[in-house]
N, C-alpha and C positions, 0 to 999 in steps of 0.2 A: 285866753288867759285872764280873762274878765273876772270870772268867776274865782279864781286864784288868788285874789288881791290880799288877802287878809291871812295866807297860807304862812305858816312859820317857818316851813322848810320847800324846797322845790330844787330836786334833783332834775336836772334834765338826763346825763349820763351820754350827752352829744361830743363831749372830751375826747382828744386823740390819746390822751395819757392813759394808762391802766391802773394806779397804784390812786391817781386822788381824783375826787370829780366835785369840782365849785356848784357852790347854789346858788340859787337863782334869787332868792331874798338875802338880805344883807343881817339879819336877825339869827342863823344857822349857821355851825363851822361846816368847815367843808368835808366833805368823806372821804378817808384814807381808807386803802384796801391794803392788809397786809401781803408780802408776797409768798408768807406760808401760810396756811389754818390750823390754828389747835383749838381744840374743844376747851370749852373755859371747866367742863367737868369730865374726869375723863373716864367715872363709872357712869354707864347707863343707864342701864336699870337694880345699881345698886342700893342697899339695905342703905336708909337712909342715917343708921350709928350703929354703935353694933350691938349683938345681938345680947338683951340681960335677962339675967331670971324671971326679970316682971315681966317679961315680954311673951314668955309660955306659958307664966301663971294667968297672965290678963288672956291669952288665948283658951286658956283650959275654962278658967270661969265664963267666959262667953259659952264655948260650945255646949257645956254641963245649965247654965242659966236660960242663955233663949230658946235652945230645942226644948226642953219640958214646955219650957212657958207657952211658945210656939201650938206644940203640940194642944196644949189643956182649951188652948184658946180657940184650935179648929174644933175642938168637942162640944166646948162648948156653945158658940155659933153653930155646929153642925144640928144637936141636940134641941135650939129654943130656936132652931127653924130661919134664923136668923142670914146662915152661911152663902146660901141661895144668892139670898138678897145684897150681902155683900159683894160675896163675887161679881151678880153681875152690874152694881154698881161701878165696882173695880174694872172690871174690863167696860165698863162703858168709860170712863174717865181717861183710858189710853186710848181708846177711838178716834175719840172728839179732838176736834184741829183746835 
């Protein structure tokens, strides 16, 4: 516990009670467990507002904008010999630790 000295909070969880458990520094409140759980959000994986017209325009203009771009930019790397050399730049870069 040497090593702990300076710790802000220190649960031990050695309590016979279930619902709170005291800490072991004086600077922490103690933890109450409640005796039901609800999710503090209770969509998951939902759409984080809902859904607006800018939100398929701003989709549409991406898909119509970087594929071209995408596309002109493999030509061109592929073209001035260049693409080679990126690539395997690129996979050398996720290699490496």
């Amino acid at each position: 516990m040497d090593s702990l000295e300076n710790a802000r909070a220190l649960y031990t969880f050695e309590e016979a009670q279930e619902t709170s458990f005291e800490t072991a520094t004086t600077s922490a409140p103690d933890l109450l467990i409640p005796q039901t759980f609800r999710r503090f959000r209770p969509e998951w994986l939902g759409f984080p507002h809902p859904q607006k017209r800018s939100d398929i325009r701003d989709a549409i203009v991406n898909i119509t904008g970087f594929i071209p771009f995408g596309f002109c930019l493999f030509l061109y790397l592929r073209v001035s010999g260049e693409f080679s050399q990126t690539a395997r730049s690129g996979a050398q870069s996720l290699l490496e630790d």
